[in-house]
C-alpha positions as CSV (number, residue, x, y, z in Angstrom):
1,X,11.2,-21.1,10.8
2,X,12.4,-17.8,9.2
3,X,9.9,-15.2,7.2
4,X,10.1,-15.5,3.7
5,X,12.0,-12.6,1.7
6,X,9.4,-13.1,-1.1
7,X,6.6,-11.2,0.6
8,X,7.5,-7.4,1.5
9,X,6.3,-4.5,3.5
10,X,5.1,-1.5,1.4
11,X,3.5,1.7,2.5
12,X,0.0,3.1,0.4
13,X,-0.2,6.9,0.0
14,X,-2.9,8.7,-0.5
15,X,-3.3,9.5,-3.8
16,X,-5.3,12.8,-3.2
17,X,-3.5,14.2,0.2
18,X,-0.7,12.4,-0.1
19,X,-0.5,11.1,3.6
20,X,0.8,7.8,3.8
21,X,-2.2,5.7,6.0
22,X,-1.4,1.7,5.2
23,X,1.0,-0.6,5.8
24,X,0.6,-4.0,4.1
25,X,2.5,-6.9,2.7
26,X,2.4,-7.9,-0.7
27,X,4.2,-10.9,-2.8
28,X,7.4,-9.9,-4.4
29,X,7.0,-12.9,-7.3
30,X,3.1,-12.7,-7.6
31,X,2.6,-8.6,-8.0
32,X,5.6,-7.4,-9.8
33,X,3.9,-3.7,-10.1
34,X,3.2,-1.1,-8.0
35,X,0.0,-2.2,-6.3
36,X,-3.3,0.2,-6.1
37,X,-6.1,0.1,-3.8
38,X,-9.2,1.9,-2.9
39,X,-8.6,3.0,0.8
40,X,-10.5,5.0,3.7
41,X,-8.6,8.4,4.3
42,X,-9.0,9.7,7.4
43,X,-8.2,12.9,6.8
44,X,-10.3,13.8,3.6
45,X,-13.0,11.5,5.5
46,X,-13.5,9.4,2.1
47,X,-12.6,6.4,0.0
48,X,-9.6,7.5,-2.3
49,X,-7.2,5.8,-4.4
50,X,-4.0,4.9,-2.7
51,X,-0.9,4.1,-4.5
52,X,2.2,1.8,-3.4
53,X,5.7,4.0,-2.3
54,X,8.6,2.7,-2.0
């Protein structure tokens, strides 16, 4: 069977250092905004907020 087109890839910046650290999927029809998460950033060693890119 083929993948669905209604999930996508999208990419989570960091909100703070504006490094992009995750790569996750997401449903296209559920989560028609940009999607925000709490993340670990390596490189400010912390939990920040990150922020969907397209």
């Amino acid at each position: 069977m083929a993948k669905s087109d209604k999930r996508v890839k999208i990419t989570l910046e960091c909100t703070v250092c504006k490094e992009r650290n995750y790569i996750t999927m997401k449903s296209k029809i559920n989560d028609r905004e940009r999607l925000e998460m709490k993340k670990y950033c390596a490189s400010d060693r912390r939990h920040t907020l990150h922020k969907e890119t397209r």
